[in-house]
C-alpha positions in Angstrom: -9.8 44.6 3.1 -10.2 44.1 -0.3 -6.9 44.4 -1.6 -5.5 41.6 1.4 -7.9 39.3 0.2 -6.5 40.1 -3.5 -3.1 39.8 -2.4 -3.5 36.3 -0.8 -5.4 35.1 -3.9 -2.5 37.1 -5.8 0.1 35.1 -3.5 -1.9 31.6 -3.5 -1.5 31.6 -7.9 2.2 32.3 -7.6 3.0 30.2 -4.8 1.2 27.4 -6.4 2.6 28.1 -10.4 6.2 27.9 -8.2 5.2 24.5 -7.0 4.6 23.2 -10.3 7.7 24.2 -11.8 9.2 22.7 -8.7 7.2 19.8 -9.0 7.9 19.3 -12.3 12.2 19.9 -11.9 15.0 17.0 -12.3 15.3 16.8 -9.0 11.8 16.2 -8.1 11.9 13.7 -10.8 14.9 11.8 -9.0 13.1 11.8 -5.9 10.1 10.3 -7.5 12.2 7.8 -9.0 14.0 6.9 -6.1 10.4 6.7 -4.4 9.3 4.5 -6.5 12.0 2.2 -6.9 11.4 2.0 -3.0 7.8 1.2 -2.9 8.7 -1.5 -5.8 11.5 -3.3 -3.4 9.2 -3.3 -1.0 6.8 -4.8 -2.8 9.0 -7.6 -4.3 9.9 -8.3 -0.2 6.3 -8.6 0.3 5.8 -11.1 -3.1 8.7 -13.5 -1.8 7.0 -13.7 1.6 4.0 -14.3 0.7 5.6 -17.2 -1.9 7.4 -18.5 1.1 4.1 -18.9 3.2 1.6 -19.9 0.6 4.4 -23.2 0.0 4.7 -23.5 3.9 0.7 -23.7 3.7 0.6 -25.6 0.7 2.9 -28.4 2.8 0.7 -28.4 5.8 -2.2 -29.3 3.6 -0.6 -32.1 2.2 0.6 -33.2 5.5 -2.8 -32.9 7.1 -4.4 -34.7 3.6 -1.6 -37.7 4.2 -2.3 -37.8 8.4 -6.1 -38.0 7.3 -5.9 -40.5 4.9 -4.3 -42.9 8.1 -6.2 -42.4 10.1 -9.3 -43.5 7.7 -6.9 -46.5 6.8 -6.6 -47.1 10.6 -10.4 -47.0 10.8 -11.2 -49.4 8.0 -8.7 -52.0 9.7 -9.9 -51.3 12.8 -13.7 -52.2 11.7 -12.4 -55.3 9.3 -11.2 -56.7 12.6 -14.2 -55.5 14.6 -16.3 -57.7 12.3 
């Protein structure tokens, strides 16, 4: 029982010091590289839509600001008649 238990601990450093070196391999480097030149086109998507919605936002607050300001304009002539 002793020696399984060494064998998988045995197994589990070489298994792992292979990972590394695969890990660490051109080709794992490419495929990070490519990763991460995904993740940063999707992140530039994400930039322009949020730029396209905070100007759509931006215009409805000016819109609502102009549509306010008439109807206070309206209310003002409506009590200068009034009176």
């Amino acid at each position: 029982m002793k020696y399984d238990k060494l064998a998988l601990f045995a197994g589990g450093v070489l298994f792992g010091t292979a990972g590394i070196a695969v890990l660490a391999s051109r080709e794992a480097k490419k495929v990070y590289t490519a990763c991460t030149a995904a993740v940063l086109r999707g992140k530039d998507a994400v930039m322009d839509c949020y730029e396209t919605l905070k100007e759509n936002c931006e215009d409805i607050v000016a819109d609502a600001e102009d549509l306010n300001e008439m109807r206070y304009a309206e209310d003002a002539a409506m009590e200068l008649e009034a009176a």
